[in-house]
C-alpha positions as CSV (number, residue, x, y, z in Angstrom):
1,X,38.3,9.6,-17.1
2,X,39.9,6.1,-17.2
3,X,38.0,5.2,-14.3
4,X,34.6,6.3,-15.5
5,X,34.8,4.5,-18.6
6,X,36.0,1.4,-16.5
7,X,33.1,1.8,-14.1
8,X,31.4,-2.0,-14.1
9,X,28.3,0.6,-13.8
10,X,28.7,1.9,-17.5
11,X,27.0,0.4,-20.0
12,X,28.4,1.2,-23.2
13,X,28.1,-0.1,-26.5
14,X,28.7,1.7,-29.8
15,X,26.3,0.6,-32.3
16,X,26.4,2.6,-35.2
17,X,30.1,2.6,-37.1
18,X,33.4,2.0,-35.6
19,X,35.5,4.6,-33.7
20,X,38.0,4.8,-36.5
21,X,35.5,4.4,-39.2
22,X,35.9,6.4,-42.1
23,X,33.9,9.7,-43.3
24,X,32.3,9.7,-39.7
25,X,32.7,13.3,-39.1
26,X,30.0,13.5,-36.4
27,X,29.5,11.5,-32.9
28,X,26.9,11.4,-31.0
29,X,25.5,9.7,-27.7
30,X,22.3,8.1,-26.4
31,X,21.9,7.9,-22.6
32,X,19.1,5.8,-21.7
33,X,17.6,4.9,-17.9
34,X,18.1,1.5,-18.8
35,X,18.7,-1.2,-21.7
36,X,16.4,-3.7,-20.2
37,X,12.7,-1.9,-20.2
38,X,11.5,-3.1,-23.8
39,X,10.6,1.1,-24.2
40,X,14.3,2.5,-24.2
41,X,15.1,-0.8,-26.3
42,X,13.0,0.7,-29.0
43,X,14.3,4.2,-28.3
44,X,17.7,2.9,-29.0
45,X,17.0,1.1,-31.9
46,X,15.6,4.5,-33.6
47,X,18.4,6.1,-32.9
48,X,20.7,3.1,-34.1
49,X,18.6,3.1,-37.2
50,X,18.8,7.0,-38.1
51,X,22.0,7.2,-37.3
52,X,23.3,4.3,-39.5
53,X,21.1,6.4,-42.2
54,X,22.9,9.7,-41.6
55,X,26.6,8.5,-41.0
56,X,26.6,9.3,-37.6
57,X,28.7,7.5,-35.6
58,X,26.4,6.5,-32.2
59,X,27.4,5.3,-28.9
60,X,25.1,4.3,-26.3
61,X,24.7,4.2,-22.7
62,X,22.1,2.8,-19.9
63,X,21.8,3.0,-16.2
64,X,21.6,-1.0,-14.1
65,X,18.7,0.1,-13.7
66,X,15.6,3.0,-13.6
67,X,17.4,5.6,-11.3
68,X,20.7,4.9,-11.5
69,X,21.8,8.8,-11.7
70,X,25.9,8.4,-11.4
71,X,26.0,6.4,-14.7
72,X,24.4,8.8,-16.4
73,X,26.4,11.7,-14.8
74,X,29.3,8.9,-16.4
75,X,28.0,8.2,-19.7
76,X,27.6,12.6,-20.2
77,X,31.5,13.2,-19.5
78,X,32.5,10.0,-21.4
79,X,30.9,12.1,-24.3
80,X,32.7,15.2,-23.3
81,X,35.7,13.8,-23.7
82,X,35.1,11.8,-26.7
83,X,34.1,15.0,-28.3
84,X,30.3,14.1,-29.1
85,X,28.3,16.5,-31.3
86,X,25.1,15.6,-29.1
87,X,23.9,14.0,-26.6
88,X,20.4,12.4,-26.1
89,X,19.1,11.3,-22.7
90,X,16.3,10.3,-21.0
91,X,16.9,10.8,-17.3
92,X,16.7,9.3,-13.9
93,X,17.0,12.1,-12.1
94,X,15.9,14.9,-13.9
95,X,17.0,18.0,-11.3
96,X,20.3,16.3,-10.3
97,X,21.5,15.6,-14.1
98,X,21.5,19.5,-15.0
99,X,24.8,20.1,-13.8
100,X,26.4,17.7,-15.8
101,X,24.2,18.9,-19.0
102,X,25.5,22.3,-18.5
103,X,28.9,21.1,-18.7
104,X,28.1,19.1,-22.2
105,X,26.1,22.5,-23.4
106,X,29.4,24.5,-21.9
107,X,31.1,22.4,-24.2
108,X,29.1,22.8,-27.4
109,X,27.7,20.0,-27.4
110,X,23.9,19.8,-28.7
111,X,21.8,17.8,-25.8
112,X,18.3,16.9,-26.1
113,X,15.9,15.5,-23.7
114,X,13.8,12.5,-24.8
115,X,11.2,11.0,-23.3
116,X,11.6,12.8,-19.9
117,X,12.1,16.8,-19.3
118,X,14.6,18.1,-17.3
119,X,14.0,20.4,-14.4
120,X,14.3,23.0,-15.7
121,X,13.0,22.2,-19.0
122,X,15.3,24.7,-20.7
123,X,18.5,23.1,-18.7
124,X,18.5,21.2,-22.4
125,X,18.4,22.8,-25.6
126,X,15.5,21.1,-26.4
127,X,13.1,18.0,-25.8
128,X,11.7,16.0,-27.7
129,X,8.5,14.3,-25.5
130,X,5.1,12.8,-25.9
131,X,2.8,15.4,-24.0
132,X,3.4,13.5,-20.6
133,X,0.7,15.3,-18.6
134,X,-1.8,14.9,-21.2
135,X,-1.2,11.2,-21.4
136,X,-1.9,11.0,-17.6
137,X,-5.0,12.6,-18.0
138,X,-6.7,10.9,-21.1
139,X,-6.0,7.3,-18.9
140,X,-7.7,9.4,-15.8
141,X,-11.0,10.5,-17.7
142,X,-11.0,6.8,-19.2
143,X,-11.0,5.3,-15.8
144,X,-13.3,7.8,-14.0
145,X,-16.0,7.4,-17.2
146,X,-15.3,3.8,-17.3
147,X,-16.4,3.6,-13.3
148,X,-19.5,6.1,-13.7
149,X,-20.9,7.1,-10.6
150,X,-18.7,4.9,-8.8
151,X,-15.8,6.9,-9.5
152,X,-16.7,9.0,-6.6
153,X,-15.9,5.9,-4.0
154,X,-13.0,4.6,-5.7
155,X,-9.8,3.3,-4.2
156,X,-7.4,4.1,-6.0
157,X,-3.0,2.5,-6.0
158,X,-0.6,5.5,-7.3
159,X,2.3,2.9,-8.5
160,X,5.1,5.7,-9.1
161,X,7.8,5.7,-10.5
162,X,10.8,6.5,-8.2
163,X,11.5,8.8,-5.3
164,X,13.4,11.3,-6.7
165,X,10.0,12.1,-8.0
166,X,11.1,12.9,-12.2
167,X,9.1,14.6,-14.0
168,X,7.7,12.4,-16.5
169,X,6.7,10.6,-13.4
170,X,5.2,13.5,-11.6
171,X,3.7,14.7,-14.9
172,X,1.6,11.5,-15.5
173,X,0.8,11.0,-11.8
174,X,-0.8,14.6,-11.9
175,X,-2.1,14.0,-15.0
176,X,-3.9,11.1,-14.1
177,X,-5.9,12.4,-10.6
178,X,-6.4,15.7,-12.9
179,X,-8.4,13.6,-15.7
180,X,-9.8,11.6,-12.7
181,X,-11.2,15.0,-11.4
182,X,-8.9,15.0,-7.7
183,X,-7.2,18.4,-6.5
184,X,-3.6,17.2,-7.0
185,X,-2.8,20.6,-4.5
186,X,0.9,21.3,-6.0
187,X,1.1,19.9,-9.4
188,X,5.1,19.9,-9.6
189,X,5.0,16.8,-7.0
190,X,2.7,13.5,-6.2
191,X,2.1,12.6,-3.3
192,X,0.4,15.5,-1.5
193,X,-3.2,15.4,-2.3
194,X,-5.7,14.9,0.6
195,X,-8.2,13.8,-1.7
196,X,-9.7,10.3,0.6
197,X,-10.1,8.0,-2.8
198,X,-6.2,7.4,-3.1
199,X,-4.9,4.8,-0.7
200,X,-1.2,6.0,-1.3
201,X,1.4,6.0,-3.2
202,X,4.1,3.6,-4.0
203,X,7.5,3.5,-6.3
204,X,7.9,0.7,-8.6
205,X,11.3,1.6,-10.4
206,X,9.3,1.0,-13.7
207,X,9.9,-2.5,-13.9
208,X,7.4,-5.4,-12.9
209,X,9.2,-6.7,-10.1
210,X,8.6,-3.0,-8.2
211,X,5.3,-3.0,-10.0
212,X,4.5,-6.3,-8.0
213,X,6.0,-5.3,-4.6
214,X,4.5,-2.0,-5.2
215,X,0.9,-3.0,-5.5
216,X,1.0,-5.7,-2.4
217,X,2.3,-2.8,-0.6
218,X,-0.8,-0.6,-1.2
219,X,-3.2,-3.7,-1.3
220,X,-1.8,-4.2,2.8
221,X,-3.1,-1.1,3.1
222,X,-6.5,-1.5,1.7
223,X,-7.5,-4.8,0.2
224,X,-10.3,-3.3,-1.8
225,X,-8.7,-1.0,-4.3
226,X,-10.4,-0.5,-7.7
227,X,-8.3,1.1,-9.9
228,X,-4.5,1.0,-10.1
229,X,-2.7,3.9,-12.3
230,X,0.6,2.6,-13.2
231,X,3.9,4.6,-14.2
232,X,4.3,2.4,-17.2
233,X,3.4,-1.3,-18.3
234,X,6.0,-2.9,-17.2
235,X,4.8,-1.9,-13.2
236,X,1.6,-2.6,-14.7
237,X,2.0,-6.0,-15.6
238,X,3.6,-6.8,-12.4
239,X,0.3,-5.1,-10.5
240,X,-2.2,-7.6,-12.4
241,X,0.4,-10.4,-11.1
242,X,-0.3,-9.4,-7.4
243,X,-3.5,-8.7,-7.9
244,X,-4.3,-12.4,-9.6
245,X,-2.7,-13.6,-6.3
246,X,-5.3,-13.1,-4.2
247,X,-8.2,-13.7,-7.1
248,X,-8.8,-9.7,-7.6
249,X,-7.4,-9.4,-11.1
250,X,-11.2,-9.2,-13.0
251,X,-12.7,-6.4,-10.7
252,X,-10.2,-4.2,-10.6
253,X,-8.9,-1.1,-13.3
254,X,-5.2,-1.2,-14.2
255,X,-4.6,1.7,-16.4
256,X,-0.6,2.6,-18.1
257,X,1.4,4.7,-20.0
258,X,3.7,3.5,-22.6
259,X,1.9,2.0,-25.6
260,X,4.1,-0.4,-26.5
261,X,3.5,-3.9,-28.2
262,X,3.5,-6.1,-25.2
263,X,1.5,-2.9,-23.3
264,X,-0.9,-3.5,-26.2
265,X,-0.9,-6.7,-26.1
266,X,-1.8,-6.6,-22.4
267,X,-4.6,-4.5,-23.0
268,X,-5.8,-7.3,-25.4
269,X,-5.5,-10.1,-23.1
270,X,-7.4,-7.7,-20.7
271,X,-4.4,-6.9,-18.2
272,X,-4.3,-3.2,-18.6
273,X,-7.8,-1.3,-19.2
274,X,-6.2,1.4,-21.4
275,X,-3.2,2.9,-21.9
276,X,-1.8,5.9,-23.2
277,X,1.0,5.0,-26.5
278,X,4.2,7.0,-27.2
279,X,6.6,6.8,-29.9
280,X,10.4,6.4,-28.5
281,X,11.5,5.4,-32.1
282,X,10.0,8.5,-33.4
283,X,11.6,10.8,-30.4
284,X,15.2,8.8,-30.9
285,X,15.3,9.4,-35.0
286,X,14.2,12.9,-34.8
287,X,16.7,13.8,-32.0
288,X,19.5,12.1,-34.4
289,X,18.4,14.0,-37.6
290,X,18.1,17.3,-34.9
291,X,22.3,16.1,-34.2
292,X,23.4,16.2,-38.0
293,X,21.5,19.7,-38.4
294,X,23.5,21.4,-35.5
295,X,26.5,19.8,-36.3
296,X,26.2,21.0,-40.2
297,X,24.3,24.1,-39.8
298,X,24.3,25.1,-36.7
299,X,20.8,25.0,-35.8
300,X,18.9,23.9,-33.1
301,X,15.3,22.0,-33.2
302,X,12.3,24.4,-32.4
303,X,9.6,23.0,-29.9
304,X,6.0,22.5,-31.3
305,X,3.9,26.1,-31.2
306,X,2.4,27.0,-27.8
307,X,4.8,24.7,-26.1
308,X,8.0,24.3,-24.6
309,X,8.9,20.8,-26.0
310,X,8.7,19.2,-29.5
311,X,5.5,16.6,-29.0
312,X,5.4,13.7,-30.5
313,X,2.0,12.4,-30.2
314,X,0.0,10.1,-27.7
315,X,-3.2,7.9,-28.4
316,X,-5.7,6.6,-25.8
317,X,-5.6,2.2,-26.6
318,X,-8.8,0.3,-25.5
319,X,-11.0,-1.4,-26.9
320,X,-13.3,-0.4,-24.2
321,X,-13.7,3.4,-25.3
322,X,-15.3,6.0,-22.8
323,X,-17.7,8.4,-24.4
324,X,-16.1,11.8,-24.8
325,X,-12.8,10.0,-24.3
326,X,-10.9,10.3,-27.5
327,X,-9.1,6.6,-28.3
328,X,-8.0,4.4,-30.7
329,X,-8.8,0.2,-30.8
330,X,-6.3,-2.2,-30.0
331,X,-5.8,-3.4,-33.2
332,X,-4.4,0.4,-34.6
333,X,-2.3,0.9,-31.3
334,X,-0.6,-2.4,-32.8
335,X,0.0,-1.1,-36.0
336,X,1.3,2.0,-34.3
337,X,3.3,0.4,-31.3
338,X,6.7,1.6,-30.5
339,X,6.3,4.7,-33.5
């Protein structure tokens, strides 16, 4: 265990109490993808906050970057040893992780999924998610109303996000071509549909730098896409960057996932068409408080009726709203940014 928690690929800092603190009779861990992407920022910060509230005594832990699997597989037995109450991770590689879960859960350990859902979705005790497909669909009926009749000669860029295909990724890909009205043939993967308005798919690792390399990719492939669905808003931001490089960043629909500030701030400035806001501050404190019940009672969080995971809300942002597309304006998704 030495060696894990010496790994240069662990990224560990403890950011609620001290380890020999006083009256801290209950641990817990966050396990982010990484500490870099402004979204898991926030997600951490909820967590630090609700933690500091309850006494818990938090550590947390992030990937290099957005798929690094092993240092989560690291961070999940660092906890096990350290005798953690609960864990709370949003995963990389959402089929490959389960093993290691089981051994947390084998261990008593309460661990919830934020964010992303494992595969299985019961491999965790619970999860606490925005509705991941929905929010890929309500940015998919914006952009089809938003394009009218031309929706049915579109060109669309599918800028995943990695491909070990996770499911929040797949879940907003399908999502997406299902509110854009395409067959997505089997809806527990991207990248098979036949359908001939989607010039391809590409992986963007969630950050702007793959969103960039992702969308010059696709635009080699066909210079006159018109709509560009994007994993998150970091990829997002780094698709309007390529696209302003060759002079196509006004006639062309960039729509996200994420909802936070800068994200909404982008759709301000006109960079991202709409996108679809989630709450990581509100899934972080909520999985903390859900820590301090099983660790004093013995109870574990119940997902929201008629589904498997607790939701936690999503909003359509644009100030361009679609008719019979719910949404809010800009100005509430920055009153609401980050949750």
């Amino acid at each position: 265990m030495k060696r894990l928690i010496a790994s240069t690929a662990l990224v560990l800092a403890t950011t609620a109490g001290s380890l020999q603190a006083a009256g801290h009779s209950v641990s817990a861990c966050l396990i982010t993808k990484t500490d870099t992407n402004p979204f898991f920022v926030k997600m951490k910060e909820g967590a630090t906050a609700k933690a500091e509230e309850l006494g818990i005594e938090l550590k947390t832990f992030a990937g290099r970057v957005d798929g690094d699997h092993e240092t989560q597989v690291q961070a999940i037995e660092t906890c096990i040893a350290d005798g953690a109450k609960g864990i709370l991770i949003t995963a990389s590689d959402t089929s490959s992780i389960v093993s290691a879960v089981s051994q947390a859960r084998d261990a008593g350990i309460l661990v919830i999924a934020l964010d992303t859902p494992l595969e299985p979705i019961d491999a965790a005790d619970a999860t606490f998610a925005t509705d991941n497909f929905l929010a890929g669909e309500l940015i998919g009926r914006w952009a089809a109303g938003k394009l009218g009749d031309d929706a049915a000669n579109a060109r669309i860029a599918m800028l995943d996000l990695a491909v070990s295909q996770p499911s929040v990724g797949v879940l907003r890909d399908q999502g997406f071509l299902t509110g854009f009205g395409i067959d997505v043939k089997d809806p527990n993967r991207w990248g098979d549909e036949d359908d001939p308005r989607i010039v391809g798919n590409d992986v963007t690792a969630g950050n702007e730098e793959g969103g960039r390399r992702a969308m010059e990719n696709l635009l080699a492939q066909d210079p006159m896409i018109n709509v560009v669905y994007t994993i998150n808003e970091p990829a997002a931001a780094g698709a309007y960057e390529a696209l302003r490089a060759i002079g196509r960043e006004n006639d062309v629909l960039i729509v996200s996932v994420d909802g936070g500030c800068p994200g909404v701030q982008n759709v301000a400035d006109g960079v991202i068409g709409a996108t679809s806001q989630q709450y990581p501050l509100l899934m972080a404190s909520l999985g903390i408080e859900a820590i301090k019940t099983w660790a004093d009672d013995g109870v574990k969080p119940e997902p929201t009726a008629g589904k498997d995971f607790f939701d936690t809300g999503v909003a359509l942002v644009t100030n361009e709203p679609v008719e019979g597309v719910e949404s809010i304006s800009v100005e509430e998704g920055m009153n609401l940014c980050w949750g």
